[in-house]
N, C-alpha and C positions, 0 to 999 in steps of 0.2 A: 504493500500500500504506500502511496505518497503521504508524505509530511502535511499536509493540509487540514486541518482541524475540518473546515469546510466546503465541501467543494459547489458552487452552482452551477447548474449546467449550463440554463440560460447563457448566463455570462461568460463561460468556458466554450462553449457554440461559438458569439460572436469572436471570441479571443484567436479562437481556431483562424475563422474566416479571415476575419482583419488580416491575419499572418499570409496568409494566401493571397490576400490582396497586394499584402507590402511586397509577399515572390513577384508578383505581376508587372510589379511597376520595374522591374529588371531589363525584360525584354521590353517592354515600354521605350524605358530610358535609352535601350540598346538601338531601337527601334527610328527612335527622334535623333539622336547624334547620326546613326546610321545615313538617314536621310539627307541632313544639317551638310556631309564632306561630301567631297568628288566620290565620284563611281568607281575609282580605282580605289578606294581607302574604304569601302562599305563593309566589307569582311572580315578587315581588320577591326574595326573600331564595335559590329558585332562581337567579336570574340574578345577585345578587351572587357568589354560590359557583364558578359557572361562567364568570365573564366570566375570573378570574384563567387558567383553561384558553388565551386567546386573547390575553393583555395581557404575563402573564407569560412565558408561550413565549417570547415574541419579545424581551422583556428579557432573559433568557438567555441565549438566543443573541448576542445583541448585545452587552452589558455582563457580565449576572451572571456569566455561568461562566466569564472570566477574569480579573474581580475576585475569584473565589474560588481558582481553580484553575489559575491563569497562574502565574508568576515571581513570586518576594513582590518588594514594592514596597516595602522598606525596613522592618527589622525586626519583619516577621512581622504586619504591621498592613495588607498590604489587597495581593492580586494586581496585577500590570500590565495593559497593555492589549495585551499582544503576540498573543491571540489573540481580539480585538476580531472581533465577525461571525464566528466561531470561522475566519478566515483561519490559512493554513499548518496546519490543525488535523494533516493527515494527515503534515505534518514534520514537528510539534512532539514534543519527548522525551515519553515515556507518563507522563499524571499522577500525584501522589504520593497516597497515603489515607491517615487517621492510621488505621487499622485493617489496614494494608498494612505489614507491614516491605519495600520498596524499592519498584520500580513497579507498577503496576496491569496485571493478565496478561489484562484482558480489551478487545476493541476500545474506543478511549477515546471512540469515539460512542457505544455502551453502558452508559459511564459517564457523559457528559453527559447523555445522555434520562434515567438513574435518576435523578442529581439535580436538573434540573430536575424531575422529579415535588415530590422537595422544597421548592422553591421556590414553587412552583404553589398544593401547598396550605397551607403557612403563613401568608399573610396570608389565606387565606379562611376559616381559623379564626378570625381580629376579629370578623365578619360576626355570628358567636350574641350577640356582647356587644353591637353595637351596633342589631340590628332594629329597624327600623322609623323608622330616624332619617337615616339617610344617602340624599344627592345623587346621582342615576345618575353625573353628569359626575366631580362631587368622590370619589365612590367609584373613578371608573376612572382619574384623576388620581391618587389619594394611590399606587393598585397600582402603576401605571409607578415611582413617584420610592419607595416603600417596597422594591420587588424590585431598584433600580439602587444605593439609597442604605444603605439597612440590613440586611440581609439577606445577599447576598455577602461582606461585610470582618467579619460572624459567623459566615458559613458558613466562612471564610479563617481565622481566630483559632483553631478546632477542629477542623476537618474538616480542613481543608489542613497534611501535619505539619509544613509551614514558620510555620504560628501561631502566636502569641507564647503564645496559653493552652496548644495541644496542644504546643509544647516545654517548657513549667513543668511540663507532665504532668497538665493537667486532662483528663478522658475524658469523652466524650459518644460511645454505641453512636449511635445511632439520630436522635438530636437531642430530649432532653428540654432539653439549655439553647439549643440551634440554634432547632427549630420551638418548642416549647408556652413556654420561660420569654420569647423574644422574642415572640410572640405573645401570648403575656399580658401582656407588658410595654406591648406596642403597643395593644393593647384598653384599657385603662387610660388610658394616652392621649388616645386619640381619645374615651373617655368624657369625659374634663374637656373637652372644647371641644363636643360635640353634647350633651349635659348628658342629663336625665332627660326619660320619656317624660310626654307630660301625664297626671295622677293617679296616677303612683308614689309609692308602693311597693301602694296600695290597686285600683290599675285592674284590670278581669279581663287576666291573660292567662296563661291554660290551653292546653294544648296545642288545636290545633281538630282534629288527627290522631293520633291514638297508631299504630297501623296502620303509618302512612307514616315517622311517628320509629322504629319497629323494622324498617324495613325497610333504614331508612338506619343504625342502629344496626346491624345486621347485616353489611351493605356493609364498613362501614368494620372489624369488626372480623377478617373476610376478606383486606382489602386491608392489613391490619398485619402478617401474613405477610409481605409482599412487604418492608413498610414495615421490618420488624428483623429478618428473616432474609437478605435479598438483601445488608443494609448490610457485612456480609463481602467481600461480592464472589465469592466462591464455595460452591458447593454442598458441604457438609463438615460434619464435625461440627459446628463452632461454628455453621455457620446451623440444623443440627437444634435446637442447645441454644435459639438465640436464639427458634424458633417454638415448639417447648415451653414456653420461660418468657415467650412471649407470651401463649399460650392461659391458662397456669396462673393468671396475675396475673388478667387479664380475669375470670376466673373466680371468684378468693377478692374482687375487686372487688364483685364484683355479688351474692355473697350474704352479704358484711358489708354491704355499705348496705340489701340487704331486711331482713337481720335489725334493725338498725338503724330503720329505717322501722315494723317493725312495731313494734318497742318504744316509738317516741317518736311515731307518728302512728294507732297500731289497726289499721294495715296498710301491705301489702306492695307496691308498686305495678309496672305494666309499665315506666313510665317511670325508677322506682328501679332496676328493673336494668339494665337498659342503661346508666345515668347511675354507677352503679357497675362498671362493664365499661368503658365509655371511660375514666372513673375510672384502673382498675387499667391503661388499656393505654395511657392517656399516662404513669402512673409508672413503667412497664418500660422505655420507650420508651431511655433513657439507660445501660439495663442488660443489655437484653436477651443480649448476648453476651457476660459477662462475669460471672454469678454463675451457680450450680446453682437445678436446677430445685423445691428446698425453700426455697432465699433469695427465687426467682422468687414462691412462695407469700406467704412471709410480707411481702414490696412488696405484693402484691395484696389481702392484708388488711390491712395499715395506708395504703392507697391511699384502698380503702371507708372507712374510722374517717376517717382526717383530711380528704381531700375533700367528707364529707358534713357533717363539720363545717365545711368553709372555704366552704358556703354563707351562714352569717352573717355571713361579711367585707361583704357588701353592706350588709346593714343597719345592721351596726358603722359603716362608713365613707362609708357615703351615696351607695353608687352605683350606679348603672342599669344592671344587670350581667343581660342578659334575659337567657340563656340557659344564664347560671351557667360563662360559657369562664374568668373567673377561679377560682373553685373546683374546677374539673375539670382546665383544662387548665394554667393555671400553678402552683396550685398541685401538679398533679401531675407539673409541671418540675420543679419546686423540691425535692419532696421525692425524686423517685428520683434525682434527681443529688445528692441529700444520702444518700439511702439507701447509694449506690454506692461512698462513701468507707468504709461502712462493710461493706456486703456481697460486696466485689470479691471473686476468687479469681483468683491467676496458674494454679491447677491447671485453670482451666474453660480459659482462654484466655491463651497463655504470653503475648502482645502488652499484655495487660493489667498489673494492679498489686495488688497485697494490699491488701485492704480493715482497717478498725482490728477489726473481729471474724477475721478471720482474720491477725494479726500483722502488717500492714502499718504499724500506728502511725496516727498521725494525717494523716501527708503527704499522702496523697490527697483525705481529706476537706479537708482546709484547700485544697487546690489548688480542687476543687472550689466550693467557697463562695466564692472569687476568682473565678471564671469567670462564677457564678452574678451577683454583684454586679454585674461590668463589663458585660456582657451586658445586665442589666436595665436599670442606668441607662444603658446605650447606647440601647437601644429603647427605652426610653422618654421620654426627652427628645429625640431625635432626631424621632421622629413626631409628637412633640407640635407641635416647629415646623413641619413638613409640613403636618400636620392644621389648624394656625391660621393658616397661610401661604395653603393651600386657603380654608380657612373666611372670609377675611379679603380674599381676590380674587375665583374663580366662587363659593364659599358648598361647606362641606361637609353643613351641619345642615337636614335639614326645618323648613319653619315648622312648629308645633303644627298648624294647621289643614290642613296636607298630610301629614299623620300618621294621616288616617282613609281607608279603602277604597285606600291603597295601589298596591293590583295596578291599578284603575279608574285612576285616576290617570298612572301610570308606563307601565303594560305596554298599558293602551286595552280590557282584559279583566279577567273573572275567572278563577281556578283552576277554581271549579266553576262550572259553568252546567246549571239546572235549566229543560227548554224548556216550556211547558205546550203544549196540544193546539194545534195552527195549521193555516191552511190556506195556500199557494201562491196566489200570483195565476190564476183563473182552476183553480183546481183542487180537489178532494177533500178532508177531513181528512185530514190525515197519521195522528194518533194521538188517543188518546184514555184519560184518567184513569179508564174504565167500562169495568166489565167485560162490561155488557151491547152493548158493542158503538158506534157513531157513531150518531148521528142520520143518516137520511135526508137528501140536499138536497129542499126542499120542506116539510119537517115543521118551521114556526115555531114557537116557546115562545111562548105567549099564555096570559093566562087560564083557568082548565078553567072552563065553562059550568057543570057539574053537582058541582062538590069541594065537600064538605063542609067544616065547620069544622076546621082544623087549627093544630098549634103547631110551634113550632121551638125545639127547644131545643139548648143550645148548653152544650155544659160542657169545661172546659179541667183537664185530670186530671195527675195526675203519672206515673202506670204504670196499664196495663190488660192483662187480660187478654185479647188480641187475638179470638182465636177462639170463647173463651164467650160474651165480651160480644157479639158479635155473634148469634151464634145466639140469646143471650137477648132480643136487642134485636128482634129481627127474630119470636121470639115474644112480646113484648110490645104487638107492633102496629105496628112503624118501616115506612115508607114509604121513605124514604129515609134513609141511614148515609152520613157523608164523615169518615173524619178524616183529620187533618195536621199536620204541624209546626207549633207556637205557639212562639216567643218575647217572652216576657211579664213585664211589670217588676210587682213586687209589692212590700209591706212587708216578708214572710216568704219575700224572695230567698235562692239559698243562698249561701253562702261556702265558697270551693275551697281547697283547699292542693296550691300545685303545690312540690315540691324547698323544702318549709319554712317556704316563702312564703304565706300567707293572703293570698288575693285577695277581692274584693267580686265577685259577679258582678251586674252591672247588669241582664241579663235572662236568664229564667231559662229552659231549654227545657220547655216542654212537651208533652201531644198535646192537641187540639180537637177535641172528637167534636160534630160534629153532627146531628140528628135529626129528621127530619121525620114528624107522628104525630099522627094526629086526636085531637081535643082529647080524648074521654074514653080514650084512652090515655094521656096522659103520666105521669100516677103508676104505671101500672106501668114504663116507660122509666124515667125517674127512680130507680125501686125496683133495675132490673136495671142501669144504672150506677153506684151507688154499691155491690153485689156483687160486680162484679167490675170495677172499679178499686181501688187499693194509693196512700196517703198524700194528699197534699193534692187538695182538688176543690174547682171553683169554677166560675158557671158565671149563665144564665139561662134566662128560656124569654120567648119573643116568643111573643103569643099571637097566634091572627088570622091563624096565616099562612096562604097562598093556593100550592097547590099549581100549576105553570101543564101545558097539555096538551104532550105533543111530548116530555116528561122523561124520563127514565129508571122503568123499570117499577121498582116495589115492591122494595126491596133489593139491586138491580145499582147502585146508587152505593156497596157498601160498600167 
C-alpha cells in the first residue's frame, strides 16, 4: 500500500489526466519549433524536443524527484537522496506541495508522473533558442546533468514547502519562475557558448510551416489545462478558476499582439497569434490559481504588449534568440511572477496571499522579485558551466559548415521527400507526373521524323492564374504545359518579417511554367501568360526546339 492516509479518486483521476496533458504538450512544443525553422532542420529540432521524453524520465526517477521532493537537505536548499531510484517510495511519509496545506491526498506515484511531466518539458523549451546549433551527443549530455543539476534544488526552493523561497513566501502556481524564468535563464546561456547562426540577424529564416507551428500551437495550448489546472492537485474550484484564467490570458494574448502587428507591421499574422497565446499562457503560468478571472485578462493583455515588445531584447543585446523563447517565455516568467505580487487574491484561493492591488502591500511582490533573481542567476550560471564544460570536452556547438541540411546530416533523411516517377528493378512505372497517363514499355523518346518548327518557352512568374492560364494557353496553340516549383535568386528578392525581424530571403519561391509551341504560336503564348499571371515575370524562349515522338499528347503534360 502507499503512504497516503487518504486517497480520493476524484482528485487522483484528474491528477492522472492533467499529467497526460502536460506529456502532450511535448510533441506540441516539438511540433510548433518544428514548424517555426527551415525544412532542412524539422527532424532535428523534432528529436531535440522528444529525446528529453526518454533522458529525463529516467533522471527522475533516479535523482530529480528526491532532490526535489525527499527530506530537505539542510535549510531548504536541495532534497536528500532517501528516495534515490524512488526506493521505499511506497513507505515513505506522503509528499509535501506548496499548494497543499499538509500532505498530498492523492497516490504519491501520481504525483511523481505529474511532475516529472514538468521536468521533461523545461529544458526542451532551450531547444527554440538554440536551433540549429547544437551537438546530438552534447544536447543529450547537457539534459542528463541540467534535469540532475539545476532543475530539482529549483523545483525544491518552490514547489517543495520545505524551500527556502516557498517559506519566505514567494508563490509560483504553475512554474513561471520553476519552468519558463529557469528556462530562459538557461537558453541564455547556452546562447553565449554556441554563439550566432552564420549570417544573423540578416539570414532567411521564416517559418518553412505555419500549418505544423499551429498545430503544435494548438497542442500545447490544450495540454496547459492539465499544465495549471491539475497543479492543485484536485478537481475543485480552484483548478476550474486556474483553467478559466488559462484560457482567458491565452486569449487577451493573442489579440493584443494581432492588434499590435497590425498596427506596426500592415498586418495580422497566423504566427502572431499563437506567438501571442503562448505569450499570454507562459504569463499565467505563475498565476493561474491565485487571481480572478478579470486579473486573468488583464496578465493576458499586458502579456501580448510587453512580450511583443521583449522581441527587441535580441537585437538590443546581440543575440541569436531563433525562436524568440527569451521574449515569450522568460520574459513571460518574469512578468507574471511580477504581475502576481500585485494581482494575488486570498478570496480566489485562501493558501495564497494578497496581492499590492488588492491590500496585500508590497510583501509579496518583493518576495517574488527575490525568487525571480536567485533562480535566474542560479540557471544561469550554472548551465553556463555545463554548456562550456560540454562544449570544451565532446563539443556542444555545430561547426558553421554542419549548420546546412541538418536533418541530411544528423537524422541520414529529410522531413519531406518528394519521389518523382520510378521504376522497380525489372518492373513497370510506378507513377507518373501526366495526366495522360505512362508511356508504354516499348515507346522510346527519339526525335519526331515529321515536327515542325517549335519553341520552348520558359517563364518563371510570381502568381498565376492556374486554370485560365491554362485553358488560355492551351488555346493559344501549347503543345505541351509543365509547371513547378522554382527557387530562384534575383536582384528584386523579397524580404520577410518574421516576429519583427526583417530577414533577406536569398531565394525566392517561384512557379516555372513551361511551354512547348510551334514557333508561329508563341506571341500568342506569351500574350496569354503575361494575362493571367499577377506581379513579377521573367523568363525566355529557346527557339528551335524539337519536339521528340513517344511524348505526351498535346496538353496532358499540364
Amino acid at each position: 500500500m502507499l503512504a497516503e492516509p487518504v486517497i480520493n479518486s476524484g482528485d487522483t483521476a484528474w491528477v492522472l489526466i492533467s499529467a497526460g496533458l502536460v506529456l502532450f504538450m511535448v510533441p506540441g512544443l516539438a511540433f510548433f519549433y518544428a514548424g517555426l525553422v527551415r525544412g532542412s532542420n524539422a527532424l532535428v529540432m523534432l528529436q531535440q524536443n522528444l529525446v528529453p521524453l526518454g533522458l529525463v524520465s529516467i533522471t527522475w526517477v533516479v535523482f530529480g524527484y528526491s532532490f526535489a521532493f525527499s527530506g530537505d537537505w539542510g535549510s531548504g536548499f536541495l532534497g536528500d537522496l532517501k528516495l534515490f531510484g524512488l526506493q521505499d517510495i511506497h513507505t515513505a511519509a506522503a509528499p509535501g506541495f506548496h499548494l497543499i496545506e499538509g500532505a498530498v491526498a492523492v497516490p504519491t506515484l501520481a504525483f511523481v508522473a505529474y511532475q516529472m511531466m514538468f521536468a521533461i518539458i523545461t529544458p526542451a523549451l532551450i531547444t527554440g533558442a538554440t536551433a540549429n546549433r547544437l551537438k546530438p551527443l552534447g544536447w543529450a549530455v547537457l539534459l542528463v546533468l541540467w534535469s540532475i543539476i539545476v532543475y530539482p534544488p529549483i523545483a525544491h526552493w518552490l514547489f517543495n514547502p520545505e524551500g527556502w523561497l516557498a517559506l519566505r513566501g514567494a508563490q509560483d502556481w504553475a512554474g513561471g519562475i520553476v519552468v519558463h524564468a529557469s528556462a530562459g535563464a538557461a537558453a541564455l546561456a547556452i546562447l553565449l557558448v554556441v554563439g550566432k547562426r552564420p549570417g544573423w540577424p540578416n539570414a532567411e529564416a521564416v517559418p518553412h510551416s505555419v500549418p505544423l507551428a499551429l498545430v503544435g500551437a494548438g497542442i500545447l495550448w490544450f495540454g496547459w489545462f492539465g499544465f495549471n489546472a491539475g497543479d492543485g492537485l484536485a478537481a475543485d474550484g480552484v483548478a476550474a478558476q486556474a483553467l478559466i484564467n488559462t484560457h482567458i490570458a491565452a486569449a487577451g494574448g493573442m489579440v493584443v499582439w494581432l492588434v499590435i502587428e497590425r498596427y506596426t507591421e500592415g498586418k495580422a499574422t497566423a504566427i502572431g497569434g499563437i506567438t501571442g497565446a503562448v505569450g499570454g499562457l507562459a504569463t499565467i503560468t505563475p498565476c493561474a490559481g491565485f487571481v480572478s478571472t478579470f486579473s486573468a485578462l488583464a496578465i493576458g493583455v499586458l502579456a501580448g504588449l510587453i512580450c511583443h515588445f521583449g522581441l527587441a531584447l535580441k537585437s538590443i543585446f546581440k543575440f541569436d534568440d531563433a525562436l524568440d523563447v527569451i521574449a515569450v517565455h522568460f520574459v513571460g516568467g518574469i512578468l507574471g511572477s511580477l504581475l502576481l505580487g500585485l494581482f494575488a487574491e486570498k478570496a480566489i484561493n485562501p493558501i495564497g496571499r494578497d496581492g499590492l492591488l488588492f491590500g496585500g502591500g508590497l510583501g509579496l511582490l518583493g518576495e517574488q522579485a527575490l525568487a525571480l533573481i536567485t533562480v535566474i542567476a542560479f540557471s544561469f550560471v550554472v548551465t553556463w558551466l555545463i554548456a562550456m564544460g560540454i562544449e570544451k570536452t565532446i563539443g556542444l556547438k555545430l561547426a558553421p559548415k554542419d549548420q546546412v541540411n541538418i536533418d541530411r546530416r544528423q537524422q541520414g533523411m529529410d522531413a519531406y521527400r518528394y519521389n518523382p516517377a520510378f521504376v522497380e528493378a525489372g518492373g513497370a512505372p510506378q507513377s507518373t507526373g501526366f495526366d495522360g497517363g505512362v508511356v508504354a514499355d516499348g515507346e522510346k523518346l527519339a526525335p519526331h521524323p515529321d515536327a515542325p518548327k517549335h519553341e520552348l518557352i520558359t517563364a518563371v512568374l510570381q502568381t498565376i492564374e492556374s486554370e485560365k492560364l491554362r485553358e488560355a494557353l492551351l488555346a493559344a496553340g501549347a503543345e505541351s504545359i509543365v509547371v513547378s516549383e522554382a527557387h530562384v535568386s534575383a536582384s528584386d528578392s523579397d524580404s520577410l518579417k518574421f516576429r519583427g525581424q526583417r530577414n533577406d530571403v536569398v531565394f525566392t519561391d517561384r512557379l516555372r511554367v513551361e511551354v512547348l509551341v510551334p514557333s508561329d504560336r508563341a506571341k500568342a503564348v506569351l500574350d496569354a501568360i503575361n494575362r493571367h499571371s499577377l506581379g513579377r515575370r521573367s523568363g525566355f524562349v529557346q527557339q528551335s526546339a524539337e519536339p521528340l515522338s513517344g511524348s505526351s499528347a498535346p496538353g496532358t503534360g499540364t
